[in-house]
C-alpha positions in Angstrom: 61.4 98.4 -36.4 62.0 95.6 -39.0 64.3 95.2 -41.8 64.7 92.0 -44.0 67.9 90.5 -44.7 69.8 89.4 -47.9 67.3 86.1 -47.5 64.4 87.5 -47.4 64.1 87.1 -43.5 62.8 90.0 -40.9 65.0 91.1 -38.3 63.6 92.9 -35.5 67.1 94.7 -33.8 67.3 94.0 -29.9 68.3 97.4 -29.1 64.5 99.1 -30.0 63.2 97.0 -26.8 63.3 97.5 -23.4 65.1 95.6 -20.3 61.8 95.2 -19.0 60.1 93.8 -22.0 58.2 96.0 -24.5 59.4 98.9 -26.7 61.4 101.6 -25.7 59.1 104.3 -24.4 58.9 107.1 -27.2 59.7 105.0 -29.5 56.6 105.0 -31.8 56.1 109.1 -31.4 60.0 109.4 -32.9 59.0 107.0 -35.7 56.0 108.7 -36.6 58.0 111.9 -37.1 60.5 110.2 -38.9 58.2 108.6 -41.4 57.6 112.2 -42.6 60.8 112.4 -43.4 61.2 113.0 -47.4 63.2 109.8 -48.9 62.0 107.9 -45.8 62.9 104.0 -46.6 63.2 101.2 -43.9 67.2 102.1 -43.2 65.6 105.6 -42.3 65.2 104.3 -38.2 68.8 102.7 -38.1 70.8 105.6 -39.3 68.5 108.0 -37.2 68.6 106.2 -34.3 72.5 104.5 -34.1 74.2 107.7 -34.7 75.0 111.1 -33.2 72.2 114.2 -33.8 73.5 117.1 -32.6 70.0 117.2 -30.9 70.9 114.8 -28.2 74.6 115.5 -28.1 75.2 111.8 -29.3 72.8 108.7 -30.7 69.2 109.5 -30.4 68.6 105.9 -29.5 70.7 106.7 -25.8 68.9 109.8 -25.1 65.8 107.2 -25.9 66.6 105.0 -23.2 67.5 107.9 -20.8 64.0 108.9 -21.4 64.8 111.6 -23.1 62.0 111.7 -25.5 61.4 115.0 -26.0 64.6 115.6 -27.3 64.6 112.5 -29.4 61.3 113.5 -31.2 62.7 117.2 -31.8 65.3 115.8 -33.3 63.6 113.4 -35.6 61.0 116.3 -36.7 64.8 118.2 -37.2 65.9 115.6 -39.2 62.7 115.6 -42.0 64.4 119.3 -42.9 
């Protein structure tokens, strides 16, 4: 996940990466099913992912790094509805 700034720069937030290096694992299954979302844009991720879906009783991105992936990619193909 990448979003530019106000100058032009790419950010690449901390929280999509792993303690032990690497990205979260699921990560790139739930952004697939996001990207099917209609209006999908690049602020799409963040607001999925930082805050609470019903889905995973709080912010999909916790239930990520509890391995909950399942759960996290049901409620990103909930979220294209």
């Amino acid at each position: 996940i990448a979003i530019r700034d106000g100058h032009g720069e790419i950010l690449f937030p901390a929280w999509q990466f792993a303690s032990s290096g690497g990205a979260l694992g699921g990560l790139a299954a739930v952004l697939k099913e996001l990207s099917q979302r209609p209006g999908y844009s690049e602020i799409t991720p963040f607001v999925f992912f930082l805050q609470h879906h019903a889905r995973t009783a709080g912010r999909p991105l916790d239930a990520l790094r509890e391995g909950r992936i399942d759960d996290v990619v049901a409620a990103a193909i909930a979220a294209r509805d």
